[in-house]
C-alpha positions in Angstrom: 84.9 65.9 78.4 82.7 63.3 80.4 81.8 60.2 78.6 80.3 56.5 79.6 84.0 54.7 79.2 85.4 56.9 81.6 82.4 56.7 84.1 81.9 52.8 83.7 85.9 52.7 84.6 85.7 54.6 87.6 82.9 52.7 88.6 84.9 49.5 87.8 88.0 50.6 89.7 85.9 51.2 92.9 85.8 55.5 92.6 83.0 57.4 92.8 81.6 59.2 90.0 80.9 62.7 90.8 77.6 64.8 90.2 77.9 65.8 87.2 79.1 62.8 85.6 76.2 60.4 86.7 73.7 63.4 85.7 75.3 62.8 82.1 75.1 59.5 81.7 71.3 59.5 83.0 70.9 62.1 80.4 72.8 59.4 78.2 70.1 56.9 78.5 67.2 58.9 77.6 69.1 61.0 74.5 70.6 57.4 73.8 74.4 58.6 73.6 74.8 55.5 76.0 74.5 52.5 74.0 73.2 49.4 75.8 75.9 47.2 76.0 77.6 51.1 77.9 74.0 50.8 80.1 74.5 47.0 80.8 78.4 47.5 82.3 77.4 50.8 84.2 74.4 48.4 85.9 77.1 45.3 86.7 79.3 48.3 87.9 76.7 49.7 90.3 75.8 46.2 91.4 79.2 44.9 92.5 81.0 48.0 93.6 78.1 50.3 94.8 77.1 54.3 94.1 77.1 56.0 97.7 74.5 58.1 99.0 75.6 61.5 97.0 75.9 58.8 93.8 72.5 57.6 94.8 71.3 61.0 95.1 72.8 62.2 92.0 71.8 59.5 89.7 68.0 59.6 91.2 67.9 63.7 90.2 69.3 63.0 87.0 66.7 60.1 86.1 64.5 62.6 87.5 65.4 65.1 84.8 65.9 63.3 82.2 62.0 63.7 81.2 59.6 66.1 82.9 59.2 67.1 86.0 55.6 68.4 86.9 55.1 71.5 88.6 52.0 72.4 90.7 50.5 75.3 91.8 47.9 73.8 94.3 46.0 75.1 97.2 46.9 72.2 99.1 50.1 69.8 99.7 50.8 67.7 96.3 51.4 63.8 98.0 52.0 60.4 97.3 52.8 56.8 98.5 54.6 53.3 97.2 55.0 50.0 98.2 57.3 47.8 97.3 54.7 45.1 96.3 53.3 42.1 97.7 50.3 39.7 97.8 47.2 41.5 98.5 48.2 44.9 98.4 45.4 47.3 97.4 46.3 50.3 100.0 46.6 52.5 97.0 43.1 52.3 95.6 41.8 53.3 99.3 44.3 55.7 100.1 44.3 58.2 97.5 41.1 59.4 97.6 41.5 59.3 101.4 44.1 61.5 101.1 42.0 63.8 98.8 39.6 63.9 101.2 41.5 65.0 103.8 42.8 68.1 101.5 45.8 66.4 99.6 46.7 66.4 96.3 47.6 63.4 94.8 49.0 62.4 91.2 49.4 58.9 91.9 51.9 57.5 89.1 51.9 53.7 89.4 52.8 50.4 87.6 51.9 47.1 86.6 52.1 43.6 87.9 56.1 42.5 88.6 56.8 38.9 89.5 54.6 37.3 91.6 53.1 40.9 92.4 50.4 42.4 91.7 50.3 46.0 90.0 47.5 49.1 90.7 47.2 49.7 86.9 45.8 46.1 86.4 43.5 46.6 89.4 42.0 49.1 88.7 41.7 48.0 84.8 39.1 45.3 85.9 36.9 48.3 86.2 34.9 48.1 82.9 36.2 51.4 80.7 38.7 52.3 83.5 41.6 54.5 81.5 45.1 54.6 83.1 46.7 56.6 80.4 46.2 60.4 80.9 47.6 63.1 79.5 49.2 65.6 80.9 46.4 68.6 79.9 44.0 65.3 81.4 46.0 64.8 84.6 46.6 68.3 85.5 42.3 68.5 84.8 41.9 65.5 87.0 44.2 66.6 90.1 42.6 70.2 89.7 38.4 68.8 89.5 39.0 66.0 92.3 42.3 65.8 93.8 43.4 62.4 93.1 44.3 60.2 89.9 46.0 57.3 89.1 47.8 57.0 86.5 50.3 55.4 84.1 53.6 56.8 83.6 53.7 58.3 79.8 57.0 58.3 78.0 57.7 61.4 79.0 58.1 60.7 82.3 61.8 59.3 83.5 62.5 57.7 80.2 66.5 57.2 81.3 64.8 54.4 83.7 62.3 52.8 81.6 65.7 52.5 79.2 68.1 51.1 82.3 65.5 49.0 83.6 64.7 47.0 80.4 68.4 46.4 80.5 69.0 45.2 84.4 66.2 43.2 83.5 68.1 41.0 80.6 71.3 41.8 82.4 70.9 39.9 86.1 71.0 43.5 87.6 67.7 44.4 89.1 68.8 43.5 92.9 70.7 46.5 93.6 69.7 49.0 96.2 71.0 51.8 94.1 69.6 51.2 90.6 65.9 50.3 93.0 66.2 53.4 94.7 67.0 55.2 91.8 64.4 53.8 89.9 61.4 54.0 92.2 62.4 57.2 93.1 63.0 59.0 89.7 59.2 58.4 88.2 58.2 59.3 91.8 59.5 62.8 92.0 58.8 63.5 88.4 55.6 64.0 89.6 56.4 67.4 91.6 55.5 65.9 94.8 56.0 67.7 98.3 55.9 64.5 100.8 56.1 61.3 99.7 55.6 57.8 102.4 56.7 54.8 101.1 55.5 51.1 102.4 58.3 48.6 102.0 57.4 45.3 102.6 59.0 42.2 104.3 58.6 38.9 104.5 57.7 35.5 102.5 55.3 37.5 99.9 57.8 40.5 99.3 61.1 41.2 97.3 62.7 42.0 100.4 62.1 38.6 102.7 64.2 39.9 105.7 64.3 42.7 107.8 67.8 43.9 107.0 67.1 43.7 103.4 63.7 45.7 103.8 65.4 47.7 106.0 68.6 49.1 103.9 66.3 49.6 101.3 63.9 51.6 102.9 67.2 54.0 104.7 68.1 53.8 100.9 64.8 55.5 99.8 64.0 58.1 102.7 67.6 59.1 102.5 67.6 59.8 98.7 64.3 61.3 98.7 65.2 63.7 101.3 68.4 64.6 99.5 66.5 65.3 96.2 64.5 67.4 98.3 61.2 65.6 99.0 60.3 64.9 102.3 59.7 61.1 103.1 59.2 58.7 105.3 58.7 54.9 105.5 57.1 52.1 107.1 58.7 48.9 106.9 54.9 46.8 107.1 54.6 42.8 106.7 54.1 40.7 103.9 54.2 37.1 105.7 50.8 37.1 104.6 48.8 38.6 102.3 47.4 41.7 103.2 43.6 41.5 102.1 41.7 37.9 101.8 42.2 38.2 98.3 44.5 38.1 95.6 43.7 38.9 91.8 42.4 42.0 90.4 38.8 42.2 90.3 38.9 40.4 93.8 40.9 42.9 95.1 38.6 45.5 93.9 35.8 43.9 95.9 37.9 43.9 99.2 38.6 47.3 98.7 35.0 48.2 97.5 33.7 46.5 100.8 36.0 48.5 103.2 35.5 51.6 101.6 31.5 51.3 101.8 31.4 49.7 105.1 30.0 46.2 104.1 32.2 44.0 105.1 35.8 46.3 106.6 39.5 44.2 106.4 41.1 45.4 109.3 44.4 45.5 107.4 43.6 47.3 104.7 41.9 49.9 107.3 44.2 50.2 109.3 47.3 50.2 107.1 45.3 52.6 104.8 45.3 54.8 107.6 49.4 54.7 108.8 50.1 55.4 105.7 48.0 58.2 105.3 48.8 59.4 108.6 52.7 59.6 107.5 51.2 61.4 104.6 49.2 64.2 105.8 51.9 64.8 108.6 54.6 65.3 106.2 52.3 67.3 104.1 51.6 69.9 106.6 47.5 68.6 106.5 47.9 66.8 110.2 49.9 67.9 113.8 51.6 64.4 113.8 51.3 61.1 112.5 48.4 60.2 114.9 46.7 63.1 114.1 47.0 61.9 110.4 45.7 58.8 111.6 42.5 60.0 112.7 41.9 61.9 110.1 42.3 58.8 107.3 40.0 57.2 109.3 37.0 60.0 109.3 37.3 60.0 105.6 37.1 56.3 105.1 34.1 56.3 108.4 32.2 58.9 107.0 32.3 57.6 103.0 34.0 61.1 101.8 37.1 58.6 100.8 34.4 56.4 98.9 32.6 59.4 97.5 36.2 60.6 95.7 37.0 57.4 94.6 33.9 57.0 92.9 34.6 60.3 91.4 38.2 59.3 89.8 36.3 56.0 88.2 33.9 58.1 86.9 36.3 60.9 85.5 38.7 58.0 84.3 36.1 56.0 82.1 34.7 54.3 85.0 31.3 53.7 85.2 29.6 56.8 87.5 27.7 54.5 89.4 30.3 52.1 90.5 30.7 52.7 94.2 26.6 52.0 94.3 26.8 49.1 92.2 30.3 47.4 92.4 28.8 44.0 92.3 26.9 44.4 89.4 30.2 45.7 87.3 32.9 43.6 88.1 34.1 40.8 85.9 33.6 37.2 87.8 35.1 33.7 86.4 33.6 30.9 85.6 35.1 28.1 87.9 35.1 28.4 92.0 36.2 25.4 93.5 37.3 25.4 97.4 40.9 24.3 98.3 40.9 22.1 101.3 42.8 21.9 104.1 44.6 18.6 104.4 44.6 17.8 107.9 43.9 19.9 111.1 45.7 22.5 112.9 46.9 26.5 112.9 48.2 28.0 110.1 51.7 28.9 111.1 53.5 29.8 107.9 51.9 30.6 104.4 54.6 31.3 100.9 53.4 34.7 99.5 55.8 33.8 96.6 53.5 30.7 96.0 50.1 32.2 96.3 51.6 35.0 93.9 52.6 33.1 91.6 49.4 30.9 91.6 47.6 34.1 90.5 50.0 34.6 87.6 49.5 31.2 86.6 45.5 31.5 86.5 46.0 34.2 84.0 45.8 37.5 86.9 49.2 38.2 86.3 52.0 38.2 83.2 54.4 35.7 82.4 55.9 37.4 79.5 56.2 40.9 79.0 52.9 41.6 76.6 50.6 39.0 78.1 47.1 39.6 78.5 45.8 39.4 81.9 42.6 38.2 82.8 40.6 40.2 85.3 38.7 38.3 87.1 40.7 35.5 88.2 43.0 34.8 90.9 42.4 33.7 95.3 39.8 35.0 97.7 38.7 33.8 101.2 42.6 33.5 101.7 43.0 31.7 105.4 45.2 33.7 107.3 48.4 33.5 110.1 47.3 32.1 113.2 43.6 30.8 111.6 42.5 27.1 113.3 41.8 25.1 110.6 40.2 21.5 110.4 40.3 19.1 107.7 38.1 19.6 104.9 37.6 23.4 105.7 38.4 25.8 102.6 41.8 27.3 102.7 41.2 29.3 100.0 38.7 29.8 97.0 39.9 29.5 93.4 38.5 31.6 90.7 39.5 30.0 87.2 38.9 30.4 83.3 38.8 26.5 83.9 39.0 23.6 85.2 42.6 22.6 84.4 43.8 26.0 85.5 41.4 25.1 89.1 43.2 21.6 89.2 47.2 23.5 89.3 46.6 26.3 90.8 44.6 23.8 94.0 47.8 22.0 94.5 49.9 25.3 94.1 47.7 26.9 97.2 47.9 23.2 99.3 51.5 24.0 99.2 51.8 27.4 100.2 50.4 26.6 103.3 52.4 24.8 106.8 50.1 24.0 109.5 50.9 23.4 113.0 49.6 22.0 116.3 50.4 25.2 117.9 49.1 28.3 116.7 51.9 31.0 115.6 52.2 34.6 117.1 50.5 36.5 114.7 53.5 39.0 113.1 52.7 42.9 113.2 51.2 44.8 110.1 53.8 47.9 111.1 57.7 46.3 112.0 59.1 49.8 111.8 59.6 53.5 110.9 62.0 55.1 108.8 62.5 58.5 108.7 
């Protein structure tokens, strides 16, 4: 009879749990006939002695499982995306409802801030009414009438990771490429999707900082997906920098706003917006190839069909249903600016994503206990970039506070995220690598 001692020992012992038994204790968590300190050794066993790619596979299904699973019955491909998280990093507000203009399906099932990142849900919360919490009867409704949602994760959904993850959390046992896949991928599939890209990011604003790390993780995912039976691919894309000019919720909305209606276009977002999506639709069966994907993305975000849907899910989400007209009229603003400037002259050849992250955090735009309140509308825009000439006196950045003393920190925090140099840096590329 199969039972957590037994599995935590083998674990312990360096063997390799079979199928079954890591499909019982992911079961376990979610019926609770693992107890936590049972959860807490089966993480520190994972972490030091490692799961394998069939372990990996099985405990992934079995998280999976442990909730529902959707089903869909659509005319069209049922897709998705995640990133790993970084600074700046509001692809998935553009790309869904590109991808639902181009014929997808897409029940996007995302999170919150973590760390020094920043989280969809919270973006899109600094639209005034915006709901993230859907039911299923809701979801299904939404997916059916406009193609895209995104959404919270309800209890129902992988409740053996929200349980394990509470616990690596308290137990030093988050960085594990097993118990990340695992997770990630177990509210991911839940979802019933056919294709799936993910974006892992690398470099000084990401959880992975070097290439192997982003790497092994992103093998990790593709391989697991695949092996649960979704197909995936990955981009391994940079984070030595944060990918729009802006870095706080309601800021972030703006960029995205901006690019999707033409006003003022962030070639990162665009463009990045667009390999993603092109990984998407080719997996999906809606493009010939990636670059064919490509193109596509990019007609729906030219010709405003990828603003139109978005301003549909607002709108069917509690949004207001004029928002993509008048954006600057409904997003919250703070009431300090002050300019941080540069301190002497030259190029700016490294910037600490950690550090501007955890500036926004600081200002309020982020949590530093589980159940804080976050504050829309504060955090960085005008971020200087990689590469940018910079004379002293010039803005690196502009603050958005609730006040002064929150201006006066998070100005010295930004000061020292920055290095200038005399010679100006090889700018890094937005796409390192595919996986898949």
């Amino acid at each position: 009879m199969t039972d957590a001692r037994t599995i935590i020992a083998k674990l312990r012992d360096g063997g390799r749990p079979s199928v079954e038994e890591l499909r019982w204790f992911a079961a376990g968590l979610a019926s609770g006939a693992v107890t936590d300190a049972q959860a807490g050794a089966f993480a520190m066993a994972v972490v030091l002695k490692g799961l394998g790619e069939a372990g990996r596979v099985a405990l992934t299904e079995g998280m999976r499982d442990s909730g529902k699973v959707l089903e869909w019955d659509m005319p069209g491909p049922v897709l998705d995306k995640h990133s790993t998280g970084g600074i700046g990093d509001c692809i998935s507000l553009m790309l869904a409802p590109a991808l639902a203009a181009c014929g997808a399906y897409v029940p996007m099932i995302s999170g919150r801030g973590l760390g020094h990142t920043g989280g969809t849900l919270d973006k899109l919360e600094a639209i005034p009414g915006f709901h993230t919490a859907l039911s299923e009867d809701q979801l299904r409704q939404q997916i059916t009438d406009i193609r895209c949602a995104i959404v919270a994760a309800s209890a129902e959904i992988a409740p053996a990771d929200r349980r394990l993850y509470a616990i690596r959390d308290v137990t030093s046992t988050v960085e594990s490429i097993d118990l990340i896949t695992a997770s990630i991928l177990s509210k991911k599939l839940a979802a019933g999707l056919e294709a799936l890209v993910l974006d892992v990011k690398m470099g000084s604003g990401a959880f992975m900082r070097t290439m192997d790390q982003a790497e092994a993780l992103a093998r990790a995912l593709v391989k697991t997906a695949q092996g649960a039976g979704c197909m995936t691919a990955a981009l391994i894309t940079d984070m030595s920098q944060p990918l729009a000019t802006a870095a706080g919720n309601a800021l972030e909305v703006i960029e995205v706003m901006e690019t999707l209606t033409g006003t003022s276009v962030n070639a990162a977002l665009w463009d990045l917006t667009a390999a993603l999506g092109g990984e998407a639709l080719a997996l999906g069966g809606l493009a010939d190839d990636a670059l064919d994907g490509v193109a596509r993305i990019e007609r729906a975000l030219e010709s405003g069909a990828a603003a139109e849907y978005f301003g549909r899910m607002v709108a069917a989400q509690g949004g207001p249903a004029d928002f993509v007209d008048r954006w600057p009229d409904r997003l919250p603003s703070a009431p300090v600016m002050r300019e941080v400037l540069a301190p002497r002259d030259g190029f700016v050849s490294a910037i600490d994503g950690f550090a501007l992250g955890q500036a926004v955090v600081h200002l309020g735009g982020g949590r530093l206990r589980d159940g804080d309140r976050v504050n829309p509308s504060v955090g960085l825009s005008d971020l200087a970039g990689l590469g940018e000439e910079m004379h002293r006196g010039v803005p690196l950045a502009i603050i958005h506070a609730a006040s002064e003393a929150d201006a006066d920190a998070a100005a010295q925090a930004v000061v020292a995220a920055y290095e200038l140099a005399e010679i100006c840096p090889e700018e890094p590329p937005l796409v390192w690598k595919r996986i898949g």
